[in-house]
TORLOBA-376705 format. One record per atom (N, C-alpha, C, O): residue number from 1; residue in three letters; atom name; z negated, x negated, y. Coordinates in steps of 0.001 Angstrom, whole numbers. Last residue first. Layout:
BEGIN
<vexfi i="NUM" aa="ALA" at="CA" up="Z" east="X" north="Y"/>
...
***
This chain:
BEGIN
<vexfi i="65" aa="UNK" at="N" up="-7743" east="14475" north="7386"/>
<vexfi i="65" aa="UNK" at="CA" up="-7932" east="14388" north="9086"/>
<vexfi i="65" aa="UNK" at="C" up="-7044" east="14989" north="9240"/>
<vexfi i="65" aa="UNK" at="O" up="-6674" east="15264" north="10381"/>
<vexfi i="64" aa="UNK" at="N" up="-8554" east="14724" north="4532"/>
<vexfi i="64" aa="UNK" at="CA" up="-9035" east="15664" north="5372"/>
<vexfi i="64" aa="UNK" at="C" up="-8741" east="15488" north="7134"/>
<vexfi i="64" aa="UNK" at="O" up="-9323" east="16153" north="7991"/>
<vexfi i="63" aa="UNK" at="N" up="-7062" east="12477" north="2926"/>
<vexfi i="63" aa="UNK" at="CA" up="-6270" east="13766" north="3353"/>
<vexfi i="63" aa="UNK" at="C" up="-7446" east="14925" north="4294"/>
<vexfi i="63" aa="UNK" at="O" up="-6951" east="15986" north="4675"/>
<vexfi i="62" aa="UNK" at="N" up="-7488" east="9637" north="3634"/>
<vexfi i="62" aa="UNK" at="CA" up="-7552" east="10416" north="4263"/>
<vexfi i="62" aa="UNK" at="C" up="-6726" east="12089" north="4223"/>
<vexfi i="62" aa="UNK" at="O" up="-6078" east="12663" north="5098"/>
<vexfi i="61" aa="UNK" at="N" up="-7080" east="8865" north="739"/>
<vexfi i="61" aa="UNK" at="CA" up="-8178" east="8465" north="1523"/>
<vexfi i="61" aa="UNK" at="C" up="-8562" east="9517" north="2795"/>
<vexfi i="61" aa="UNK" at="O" up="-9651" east="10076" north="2924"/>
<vexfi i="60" aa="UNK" at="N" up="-4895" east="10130" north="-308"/>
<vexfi i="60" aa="UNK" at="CA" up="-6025" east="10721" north="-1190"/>
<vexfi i="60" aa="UNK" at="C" up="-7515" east="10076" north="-106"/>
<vexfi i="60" aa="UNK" at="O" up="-8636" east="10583" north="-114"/>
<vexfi i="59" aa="UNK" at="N" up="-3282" east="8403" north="1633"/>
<vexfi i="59" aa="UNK" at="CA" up="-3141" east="10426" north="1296"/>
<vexfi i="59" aa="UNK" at="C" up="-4233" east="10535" north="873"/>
<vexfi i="59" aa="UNK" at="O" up="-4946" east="11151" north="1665"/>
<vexfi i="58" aa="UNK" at="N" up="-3333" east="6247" north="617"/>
<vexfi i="58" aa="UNK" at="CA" up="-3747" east="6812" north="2039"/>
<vexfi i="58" aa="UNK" at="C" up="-3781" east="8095" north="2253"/>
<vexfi i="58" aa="UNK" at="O" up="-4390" east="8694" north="3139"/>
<vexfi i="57" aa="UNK" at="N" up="-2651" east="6090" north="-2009"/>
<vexfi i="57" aa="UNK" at="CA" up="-3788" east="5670" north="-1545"/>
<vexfi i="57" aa="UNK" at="C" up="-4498" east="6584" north="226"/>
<vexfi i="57" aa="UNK" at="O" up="-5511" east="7145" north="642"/>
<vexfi i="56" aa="UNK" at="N" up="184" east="6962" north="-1501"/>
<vexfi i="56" aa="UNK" at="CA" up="-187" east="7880" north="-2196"/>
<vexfi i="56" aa="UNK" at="C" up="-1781" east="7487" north="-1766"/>
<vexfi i="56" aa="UNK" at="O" up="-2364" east="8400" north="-1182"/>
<vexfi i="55" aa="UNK" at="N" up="1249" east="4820" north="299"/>
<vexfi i="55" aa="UNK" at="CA" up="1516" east="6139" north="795"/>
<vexfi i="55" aa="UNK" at="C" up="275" east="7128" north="-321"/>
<vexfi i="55" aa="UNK" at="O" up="-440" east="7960" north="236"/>
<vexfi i="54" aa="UNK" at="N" up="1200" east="2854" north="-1857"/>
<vexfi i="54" aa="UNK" at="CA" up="235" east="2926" north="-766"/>
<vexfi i="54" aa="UNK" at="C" up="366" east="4200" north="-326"/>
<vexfi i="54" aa="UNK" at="O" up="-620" east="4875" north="-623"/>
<vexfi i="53" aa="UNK" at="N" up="2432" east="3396" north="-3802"/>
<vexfi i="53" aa="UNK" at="CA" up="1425" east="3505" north="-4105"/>
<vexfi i="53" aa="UNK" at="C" up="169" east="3843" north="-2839"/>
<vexfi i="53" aa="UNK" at="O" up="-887" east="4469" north="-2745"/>
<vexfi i="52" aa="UNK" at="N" up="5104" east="3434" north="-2032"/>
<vexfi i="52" aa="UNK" at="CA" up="4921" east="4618" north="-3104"/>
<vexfi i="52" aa="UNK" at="C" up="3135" east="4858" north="-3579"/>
<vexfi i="52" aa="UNK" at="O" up="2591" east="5955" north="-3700"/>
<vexfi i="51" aa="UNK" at="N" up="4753" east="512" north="-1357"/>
<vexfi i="51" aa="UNK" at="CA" up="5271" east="1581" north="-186"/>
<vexfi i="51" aa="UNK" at="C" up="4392" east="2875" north="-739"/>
<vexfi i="51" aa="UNK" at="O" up="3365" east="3306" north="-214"/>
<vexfi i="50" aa="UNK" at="N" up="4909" east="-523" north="-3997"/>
<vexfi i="50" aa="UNK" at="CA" up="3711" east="-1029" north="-3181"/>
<vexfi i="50" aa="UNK" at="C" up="4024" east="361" north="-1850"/>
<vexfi i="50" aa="UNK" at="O" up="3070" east="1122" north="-1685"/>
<vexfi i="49" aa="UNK" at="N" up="7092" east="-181" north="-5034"/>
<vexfi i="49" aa="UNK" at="CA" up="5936" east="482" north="-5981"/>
<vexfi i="49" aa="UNK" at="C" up="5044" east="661" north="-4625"/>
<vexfi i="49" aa="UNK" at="O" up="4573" east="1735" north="-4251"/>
<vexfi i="48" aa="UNK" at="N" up="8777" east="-1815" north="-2810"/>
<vexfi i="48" aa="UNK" at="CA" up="8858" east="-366" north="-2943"/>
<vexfi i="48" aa="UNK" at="C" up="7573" east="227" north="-3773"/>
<vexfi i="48" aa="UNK" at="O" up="6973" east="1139" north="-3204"/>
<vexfi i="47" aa="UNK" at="N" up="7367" east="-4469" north="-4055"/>
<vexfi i="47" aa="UNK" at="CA" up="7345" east="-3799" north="-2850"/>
<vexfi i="47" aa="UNK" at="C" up="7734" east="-2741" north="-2376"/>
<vexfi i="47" aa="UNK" at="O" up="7123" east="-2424" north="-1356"/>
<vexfi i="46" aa="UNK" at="N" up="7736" east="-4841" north="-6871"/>
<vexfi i="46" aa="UNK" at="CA" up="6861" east="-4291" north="-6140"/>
<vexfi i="46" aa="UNK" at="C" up="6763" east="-4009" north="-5114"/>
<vexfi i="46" aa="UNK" at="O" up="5946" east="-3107" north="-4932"/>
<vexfi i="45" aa="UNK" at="N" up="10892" east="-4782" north="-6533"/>
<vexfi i="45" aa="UNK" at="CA" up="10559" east="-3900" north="-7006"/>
<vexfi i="45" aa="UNK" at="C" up="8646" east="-3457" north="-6938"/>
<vexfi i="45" aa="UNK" at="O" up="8209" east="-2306" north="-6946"/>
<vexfi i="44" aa="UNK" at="N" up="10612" east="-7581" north="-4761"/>
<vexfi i="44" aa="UNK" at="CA" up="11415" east="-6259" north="-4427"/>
<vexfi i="44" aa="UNK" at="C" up="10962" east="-5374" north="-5323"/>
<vexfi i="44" aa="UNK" at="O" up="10151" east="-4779" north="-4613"/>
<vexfi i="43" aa="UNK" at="N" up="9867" east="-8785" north="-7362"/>
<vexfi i="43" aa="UNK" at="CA" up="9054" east="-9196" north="-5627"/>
<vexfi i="43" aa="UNK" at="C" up="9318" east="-8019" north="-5244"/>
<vexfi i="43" aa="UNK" at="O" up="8393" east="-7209" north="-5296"/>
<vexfi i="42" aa="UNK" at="N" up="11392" east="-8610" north="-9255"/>
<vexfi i="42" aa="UNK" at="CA" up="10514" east="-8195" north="-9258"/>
<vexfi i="42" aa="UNK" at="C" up="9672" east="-8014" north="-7571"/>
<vexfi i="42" aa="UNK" at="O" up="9072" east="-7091" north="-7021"/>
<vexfi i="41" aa="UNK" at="N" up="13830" east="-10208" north="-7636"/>
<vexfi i="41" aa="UNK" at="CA" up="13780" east="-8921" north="-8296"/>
<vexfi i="41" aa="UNK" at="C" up="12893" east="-7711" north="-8345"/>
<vexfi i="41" aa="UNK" at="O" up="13065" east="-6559" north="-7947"/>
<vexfi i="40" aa="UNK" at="N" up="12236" east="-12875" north="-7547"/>
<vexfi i="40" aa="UNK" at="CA" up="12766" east="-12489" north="-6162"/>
<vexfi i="40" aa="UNK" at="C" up="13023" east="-10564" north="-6536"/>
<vexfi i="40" aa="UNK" at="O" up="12485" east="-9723" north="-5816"/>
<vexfi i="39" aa="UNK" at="N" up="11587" east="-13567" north="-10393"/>
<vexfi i="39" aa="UNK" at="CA" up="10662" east="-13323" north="-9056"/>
<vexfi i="39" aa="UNK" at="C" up="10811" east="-12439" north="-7894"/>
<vexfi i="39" aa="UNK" at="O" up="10037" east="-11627" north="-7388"/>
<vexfi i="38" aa="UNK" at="N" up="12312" east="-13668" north="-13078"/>
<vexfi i="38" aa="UNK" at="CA" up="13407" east="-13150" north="-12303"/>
<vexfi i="38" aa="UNK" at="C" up="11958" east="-12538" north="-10725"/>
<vexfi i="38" aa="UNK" at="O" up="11659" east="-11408" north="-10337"/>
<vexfi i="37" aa="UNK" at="N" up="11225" east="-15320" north="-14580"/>
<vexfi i="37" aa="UNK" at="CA" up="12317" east="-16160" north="-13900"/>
<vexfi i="37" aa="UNK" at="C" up="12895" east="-14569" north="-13113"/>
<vexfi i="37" aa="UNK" at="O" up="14019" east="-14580" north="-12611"/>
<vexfi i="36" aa="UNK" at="N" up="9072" east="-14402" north="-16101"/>
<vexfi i="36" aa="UNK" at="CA" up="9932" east="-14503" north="-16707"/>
<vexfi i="36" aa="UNK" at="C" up="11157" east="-14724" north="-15765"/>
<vexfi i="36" aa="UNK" at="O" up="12208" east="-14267" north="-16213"/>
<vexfi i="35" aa="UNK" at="N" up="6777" east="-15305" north="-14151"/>
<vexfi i="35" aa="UNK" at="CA" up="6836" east="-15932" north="-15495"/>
<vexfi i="35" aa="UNK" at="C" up="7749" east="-15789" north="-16261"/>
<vexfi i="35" aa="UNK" at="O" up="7820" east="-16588" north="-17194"/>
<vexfi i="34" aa="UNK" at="N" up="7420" east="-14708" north="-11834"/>
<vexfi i="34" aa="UNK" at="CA" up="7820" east="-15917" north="-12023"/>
<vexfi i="34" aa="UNK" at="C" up="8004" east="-16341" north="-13398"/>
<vexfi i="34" aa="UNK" at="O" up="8781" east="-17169" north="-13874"/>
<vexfi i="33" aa="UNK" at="N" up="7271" east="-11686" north="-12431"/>
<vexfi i="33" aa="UNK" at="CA" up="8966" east="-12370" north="-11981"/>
<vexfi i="33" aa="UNK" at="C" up="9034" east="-13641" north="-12203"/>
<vexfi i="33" aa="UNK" at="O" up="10075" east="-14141" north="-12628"/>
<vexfi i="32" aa="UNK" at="N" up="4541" east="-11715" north="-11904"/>
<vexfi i="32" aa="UNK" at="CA" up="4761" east="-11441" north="-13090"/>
<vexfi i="32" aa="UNK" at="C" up="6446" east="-12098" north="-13157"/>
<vexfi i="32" aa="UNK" at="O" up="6702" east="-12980" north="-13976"/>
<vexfi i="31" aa="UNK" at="N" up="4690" east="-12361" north="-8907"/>
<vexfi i="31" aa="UNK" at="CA" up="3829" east="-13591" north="-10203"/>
<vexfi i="31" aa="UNK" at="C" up="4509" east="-13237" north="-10984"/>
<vexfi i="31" aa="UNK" at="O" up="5394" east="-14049" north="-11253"/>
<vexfi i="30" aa="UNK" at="N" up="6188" east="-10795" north="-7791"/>
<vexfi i="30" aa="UNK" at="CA" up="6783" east="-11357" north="-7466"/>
<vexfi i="30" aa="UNK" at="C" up="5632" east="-12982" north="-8818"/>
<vexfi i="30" aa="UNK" at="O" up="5967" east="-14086" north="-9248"/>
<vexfi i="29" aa="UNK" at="N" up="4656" east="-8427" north="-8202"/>
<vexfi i="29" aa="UNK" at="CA" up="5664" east="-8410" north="-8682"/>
<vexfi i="29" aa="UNK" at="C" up="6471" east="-9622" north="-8625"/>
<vexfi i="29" aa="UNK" at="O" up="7469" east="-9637" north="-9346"/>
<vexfi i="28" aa="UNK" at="N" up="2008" east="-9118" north="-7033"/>
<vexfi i="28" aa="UNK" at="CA" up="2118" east="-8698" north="-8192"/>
<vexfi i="28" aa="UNK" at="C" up="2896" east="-8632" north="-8971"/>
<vexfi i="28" aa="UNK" at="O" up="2649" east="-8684" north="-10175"/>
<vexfi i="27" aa="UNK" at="N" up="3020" east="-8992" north="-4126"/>
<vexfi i="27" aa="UNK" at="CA" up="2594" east="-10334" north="-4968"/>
<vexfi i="27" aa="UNK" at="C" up="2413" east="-10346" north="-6666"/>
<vexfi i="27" aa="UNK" at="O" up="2621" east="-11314" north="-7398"/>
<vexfi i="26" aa="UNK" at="N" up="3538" east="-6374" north="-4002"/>
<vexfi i="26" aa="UNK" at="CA" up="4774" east="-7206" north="-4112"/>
<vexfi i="26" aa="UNK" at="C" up="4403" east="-8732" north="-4545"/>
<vexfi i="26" aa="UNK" at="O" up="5163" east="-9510" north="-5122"/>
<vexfi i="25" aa="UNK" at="N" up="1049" east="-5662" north="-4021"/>
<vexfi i="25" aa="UNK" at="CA" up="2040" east="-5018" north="-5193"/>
<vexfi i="25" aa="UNK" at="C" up="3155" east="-6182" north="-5328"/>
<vexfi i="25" aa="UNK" at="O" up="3550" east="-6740" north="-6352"/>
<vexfi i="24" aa="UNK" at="N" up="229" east="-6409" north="-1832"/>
<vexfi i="24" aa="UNK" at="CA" up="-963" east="-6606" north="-3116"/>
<vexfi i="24" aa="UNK" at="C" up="307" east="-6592" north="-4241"/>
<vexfi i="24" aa="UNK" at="O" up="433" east="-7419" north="-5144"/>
<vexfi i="23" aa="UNK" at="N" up="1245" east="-5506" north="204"/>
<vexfi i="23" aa="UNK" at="CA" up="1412" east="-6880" north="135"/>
<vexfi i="23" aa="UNK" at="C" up="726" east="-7216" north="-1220"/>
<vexfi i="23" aa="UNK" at="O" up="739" east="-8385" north="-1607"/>
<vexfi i="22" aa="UNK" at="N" up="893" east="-2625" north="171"/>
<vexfi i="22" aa="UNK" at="CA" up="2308" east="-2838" north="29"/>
<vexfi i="22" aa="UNK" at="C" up="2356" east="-4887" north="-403"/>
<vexfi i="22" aa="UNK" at="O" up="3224" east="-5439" north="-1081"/>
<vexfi i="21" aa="UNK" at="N" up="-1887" east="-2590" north="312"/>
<vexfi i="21" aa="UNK" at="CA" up="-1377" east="-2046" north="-1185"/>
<vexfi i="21" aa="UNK" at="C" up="-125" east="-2667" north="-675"/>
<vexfi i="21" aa="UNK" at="O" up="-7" east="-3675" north="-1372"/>
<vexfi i="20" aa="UNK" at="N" up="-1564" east="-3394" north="3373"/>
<vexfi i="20" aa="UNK" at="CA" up="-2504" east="-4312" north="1810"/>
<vexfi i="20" aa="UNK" at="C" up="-1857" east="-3652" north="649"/>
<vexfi i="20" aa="UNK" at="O" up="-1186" east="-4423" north="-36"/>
<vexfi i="19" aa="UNK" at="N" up="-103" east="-1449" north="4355"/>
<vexfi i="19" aa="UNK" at="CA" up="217" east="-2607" north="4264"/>
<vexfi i="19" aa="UNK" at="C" up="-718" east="-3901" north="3329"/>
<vexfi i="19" aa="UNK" at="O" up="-389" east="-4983" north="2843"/>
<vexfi i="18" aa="UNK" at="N" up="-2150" east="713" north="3778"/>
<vexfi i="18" aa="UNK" at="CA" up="-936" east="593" north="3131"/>
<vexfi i="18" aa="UNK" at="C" up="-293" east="-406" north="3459"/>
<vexfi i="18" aa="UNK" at="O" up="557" east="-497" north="2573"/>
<vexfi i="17" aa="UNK" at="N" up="-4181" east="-100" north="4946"/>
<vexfi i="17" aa="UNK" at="CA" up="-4431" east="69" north="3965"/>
<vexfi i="17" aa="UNK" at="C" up="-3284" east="199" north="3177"/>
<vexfi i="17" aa="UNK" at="O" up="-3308" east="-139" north="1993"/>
<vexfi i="16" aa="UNK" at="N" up="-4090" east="-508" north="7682"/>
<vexfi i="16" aa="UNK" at="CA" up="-4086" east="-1712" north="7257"/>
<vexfi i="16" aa="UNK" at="C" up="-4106" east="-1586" north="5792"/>
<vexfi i="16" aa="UNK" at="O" up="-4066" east="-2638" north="5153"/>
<vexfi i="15" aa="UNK" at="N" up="-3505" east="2165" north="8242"/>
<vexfi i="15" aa="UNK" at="CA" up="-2015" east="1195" north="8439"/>
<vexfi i="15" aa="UNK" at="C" up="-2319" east="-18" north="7521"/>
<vexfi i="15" aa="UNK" at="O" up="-1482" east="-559" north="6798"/>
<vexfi i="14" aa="UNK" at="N" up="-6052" east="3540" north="8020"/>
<vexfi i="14" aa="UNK" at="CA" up="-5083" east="3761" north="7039"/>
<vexfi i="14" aa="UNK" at="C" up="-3477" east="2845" north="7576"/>
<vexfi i="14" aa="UNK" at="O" up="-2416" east="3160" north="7037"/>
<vexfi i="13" aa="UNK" at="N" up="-7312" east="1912" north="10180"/>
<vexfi i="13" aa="UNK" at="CA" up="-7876" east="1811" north="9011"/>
<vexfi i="13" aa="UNK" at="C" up="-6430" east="2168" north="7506"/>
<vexfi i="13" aa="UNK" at="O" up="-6048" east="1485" north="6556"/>
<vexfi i="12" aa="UNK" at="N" up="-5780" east="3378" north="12306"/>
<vexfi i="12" aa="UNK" at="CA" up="-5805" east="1724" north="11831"/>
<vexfi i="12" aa="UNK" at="C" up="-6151" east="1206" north="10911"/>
<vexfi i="12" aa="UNK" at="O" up="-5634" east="157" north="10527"/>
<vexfi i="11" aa="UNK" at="N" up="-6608" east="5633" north="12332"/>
<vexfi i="11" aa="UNK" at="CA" up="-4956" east="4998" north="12220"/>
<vexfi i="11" aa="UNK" at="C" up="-5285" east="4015" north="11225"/>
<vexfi i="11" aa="UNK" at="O" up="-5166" east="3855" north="10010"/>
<vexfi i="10" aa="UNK" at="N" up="-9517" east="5380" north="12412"/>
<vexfi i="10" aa="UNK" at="CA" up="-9104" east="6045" north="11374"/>
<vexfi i="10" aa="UNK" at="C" up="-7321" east="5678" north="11118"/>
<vexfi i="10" aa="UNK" at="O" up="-6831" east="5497" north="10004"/>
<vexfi i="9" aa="UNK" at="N" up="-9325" east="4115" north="14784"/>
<vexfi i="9" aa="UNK" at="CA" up="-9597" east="3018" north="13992"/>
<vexfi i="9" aa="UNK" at="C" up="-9494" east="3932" north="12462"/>
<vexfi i="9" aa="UNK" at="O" up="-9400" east="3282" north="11421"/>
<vexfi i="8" aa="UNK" at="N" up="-8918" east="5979" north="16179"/>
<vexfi i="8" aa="UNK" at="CA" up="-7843" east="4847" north="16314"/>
<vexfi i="8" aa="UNK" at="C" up="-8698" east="3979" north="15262"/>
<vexfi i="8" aa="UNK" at="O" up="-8259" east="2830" north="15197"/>
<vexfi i="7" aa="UNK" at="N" up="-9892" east="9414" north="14706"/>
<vexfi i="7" aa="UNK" at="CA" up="-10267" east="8200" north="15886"/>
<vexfi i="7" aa="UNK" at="C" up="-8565" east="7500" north="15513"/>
<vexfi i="7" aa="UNK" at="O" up="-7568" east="7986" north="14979"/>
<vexfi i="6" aa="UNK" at="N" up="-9784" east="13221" north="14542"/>
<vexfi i="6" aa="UNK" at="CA" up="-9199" east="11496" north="13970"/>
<vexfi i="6" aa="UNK" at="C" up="-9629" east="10401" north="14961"/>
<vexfi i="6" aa="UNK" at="O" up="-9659" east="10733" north="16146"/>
<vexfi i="5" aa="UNK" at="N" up="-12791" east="14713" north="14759"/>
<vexfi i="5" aa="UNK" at="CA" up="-11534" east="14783" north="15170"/>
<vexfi i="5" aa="UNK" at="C" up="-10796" east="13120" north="14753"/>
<vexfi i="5" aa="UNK" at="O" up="-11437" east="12069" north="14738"/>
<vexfi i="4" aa="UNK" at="N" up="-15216" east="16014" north="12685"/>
<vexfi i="4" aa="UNK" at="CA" up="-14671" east="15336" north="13809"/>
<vexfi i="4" aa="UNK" at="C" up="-13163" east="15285" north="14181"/>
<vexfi i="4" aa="UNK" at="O" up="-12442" east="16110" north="13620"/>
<vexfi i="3" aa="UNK" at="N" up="-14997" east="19763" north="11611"/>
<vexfi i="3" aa="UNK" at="CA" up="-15068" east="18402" north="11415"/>
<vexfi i="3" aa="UNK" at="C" up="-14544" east="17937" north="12682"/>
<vexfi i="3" aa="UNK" at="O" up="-13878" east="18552" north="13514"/>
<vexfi i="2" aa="UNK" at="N" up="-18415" east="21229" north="12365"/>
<vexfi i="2" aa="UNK" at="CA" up="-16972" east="21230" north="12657"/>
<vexfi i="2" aa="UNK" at="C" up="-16392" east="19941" north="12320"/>
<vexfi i="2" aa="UNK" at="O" up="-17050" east="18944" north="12618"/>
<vexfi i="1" aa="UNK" at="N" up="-20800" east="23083" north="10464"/>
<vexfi i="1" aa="UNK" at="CA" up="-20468" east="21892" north="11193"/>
<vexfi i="1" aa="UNK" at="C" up="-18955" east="21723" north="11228"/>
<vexfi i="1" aa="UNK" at="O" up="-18274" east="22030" north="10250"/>
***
């Protein structure tokens, strides 16, 4: 059997997936920041993790297309 070929909702599926990991992380970073006052820092430092993690999520989701 041949594999299918990529759709638009396979895109779409992996855009909405690294922009959730990217918005998941930076909320993550930006709670833990509140509790020790440095938010805005942390906010930013999850949101690169969040880029890094997502990129890696979407790789391992779709690495066969």
């Amino acid at each position: 059997m041949s594999p299918s070929r990529p759709t638009r909702a396979d895109a779409a599926s992996a855009g909405i997936g690294l922009v959730a990991t990217m918005v998941a992380c930076t909320a993550a970073g930006y709670g833990l920041g509140s509790l020790v006052g440095l938010a805005v820092p942390l906010g930013l430092l999850g949101l690169f993790a969040g880029v890094i993690v997502g990129l890696a999520v979407v790789h391992a989701r779709f690495r066969r297309i």
